[in-house]
C-alpha positions as CSV (number, residue, x, y, z in Angstrom):
1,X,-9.3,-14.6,8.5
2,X,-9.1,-11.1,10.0
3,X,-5.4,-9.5,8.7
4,X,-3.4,-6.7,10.8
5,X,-5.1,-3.9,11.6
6,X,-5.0,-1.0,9.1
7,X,-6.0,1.6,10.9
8,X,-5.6,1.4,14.9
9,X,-5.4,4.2,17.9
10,X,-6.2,4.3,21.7
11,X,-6.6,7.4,23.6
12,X,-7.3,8.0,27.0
13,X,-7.6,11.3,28.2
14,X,-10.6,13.2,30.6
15,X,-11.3,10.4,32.1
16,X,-12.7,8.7,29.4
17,X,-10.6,5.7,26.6
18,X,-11.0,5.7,22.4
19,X,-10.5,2.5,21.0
20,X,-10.4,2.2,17.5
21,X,-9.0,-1.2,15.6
22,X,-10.0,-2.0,11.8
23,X,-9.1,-5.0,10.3
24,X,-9.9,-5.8,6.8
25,X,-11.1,-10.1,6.6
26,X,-12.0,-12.3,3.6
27,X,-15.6,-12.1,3.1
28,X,-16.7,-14.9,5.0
29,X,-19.7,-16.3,7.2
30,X,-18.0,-15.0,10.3
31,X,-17.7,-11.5,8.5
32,X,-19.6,-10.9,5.8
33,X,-18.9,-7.2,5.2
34,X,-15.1,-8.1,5.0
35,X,-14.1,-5.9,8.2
36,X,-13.5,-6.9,11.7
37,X,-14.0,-4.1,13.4
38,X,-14.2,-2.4,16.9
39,X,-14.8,1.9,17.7
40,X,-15.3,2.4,21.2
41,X,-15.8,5.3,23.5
42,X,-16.4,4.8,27.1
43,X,-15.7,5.5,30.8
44,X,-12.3,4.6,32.7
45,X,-14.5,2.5,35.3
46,X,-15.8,0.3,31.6
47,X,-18.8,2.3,30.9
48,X,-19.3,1.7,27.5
49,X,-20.7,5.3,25.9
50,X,-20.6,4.4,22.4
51,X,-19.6,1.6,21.0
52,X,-19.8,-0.3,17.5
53,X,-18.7,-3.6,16.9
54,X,-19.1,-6.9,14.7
55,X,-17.5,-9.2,16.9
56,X,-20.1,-11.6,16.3
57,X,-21.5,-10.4,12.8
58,X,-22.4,-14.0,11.0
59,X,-24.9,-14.3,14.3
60,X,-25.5,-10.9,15.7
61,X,-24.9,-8.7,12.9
62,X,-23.3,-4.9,13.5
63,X,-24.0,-4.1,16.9
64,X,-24.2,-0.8,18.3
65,X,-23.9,-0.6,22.4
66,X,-24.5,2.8,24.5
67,X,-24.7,3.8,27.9
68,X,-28.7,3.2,27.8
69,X,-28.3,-0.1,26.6
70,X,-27.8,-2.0,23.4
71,X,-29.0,-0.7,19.8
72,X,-28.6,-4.4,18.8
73,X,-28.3,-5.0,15.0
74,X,-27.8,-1.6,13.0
75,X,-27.2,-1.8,9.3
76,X,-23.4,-1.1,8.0
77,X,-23.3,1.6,5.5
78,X,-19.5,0.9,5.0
79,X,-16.7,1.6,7.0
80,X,-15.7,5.0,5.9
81,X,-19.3,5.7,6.7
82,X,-19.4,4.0,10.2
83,X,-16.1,5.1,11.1
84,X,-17.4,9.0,10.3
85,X,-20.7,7.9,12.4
86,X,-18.8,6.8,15.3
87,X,-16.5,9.9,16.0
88,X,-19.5,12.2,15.2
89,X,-20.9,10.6,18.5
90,X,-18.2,10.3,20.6
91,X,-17.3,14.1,20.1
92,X,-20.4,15.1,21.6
93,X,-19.0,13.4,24.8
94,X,-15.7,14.5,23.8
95,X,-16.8,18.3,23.7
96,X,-18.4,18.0,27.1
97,X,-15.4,15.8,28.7
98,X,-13.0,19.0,27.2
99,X,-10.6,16.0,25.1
100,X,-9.3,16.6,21.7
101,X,-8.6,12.8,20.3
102,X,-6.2,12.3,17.8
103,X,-8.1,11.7,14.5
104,X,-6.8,12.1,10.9
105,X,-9.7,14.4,9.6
């Protein structure tokens, strides 16, 4: 069962919304890796730009979703590792959009 989040921010800012929940789990079939997780970056009209997600990982895996379409299952390095993956892509929308998130690095 997934616990309360650890880490957790949403920013909106430029026209665009940075959703980032991480919840550690039990290592189970429904989340193997022990992390529920969500890190998305998109569009106020629900444009997904980058997103990564495990909301089904016992079936589907760690997906990774972007504006050209779905990536499907990507392996998980870790979550440090796809945490630091995820903002790396966002900022390049972030640097064209002119938004500074709020990020502890």
């Amino acid at each position: 069962m997934a616990q309360e989040p650890i880490f957790q921010y949403a920013h909106v800012e430029a026209g665009l919304v940075e959703n980032v929940v991480l919840r550690p789990t039990e290592a189970t079939e429904t989340y193997p890796s022990g992390w529920k997780y969500t890190l998305h970056l998109g569009t106020l009209e629900d444009l997904p730009l980058v997103r990564y997600d495990n909301a089904h990982e016992g079936i589907k895996g760690h997906e990774h979703h972007t504006a050209a379409g779905d990536a499907g299952d990507v392996a998980f390095p870790g979550m440090v590792e796809r945490l630091v993956e995820f903002w790396a892509s966002a900022d390049e929308y972030w640097d064209v959009a002119g938004g500074d998130p709020p990020r502890p690095y």
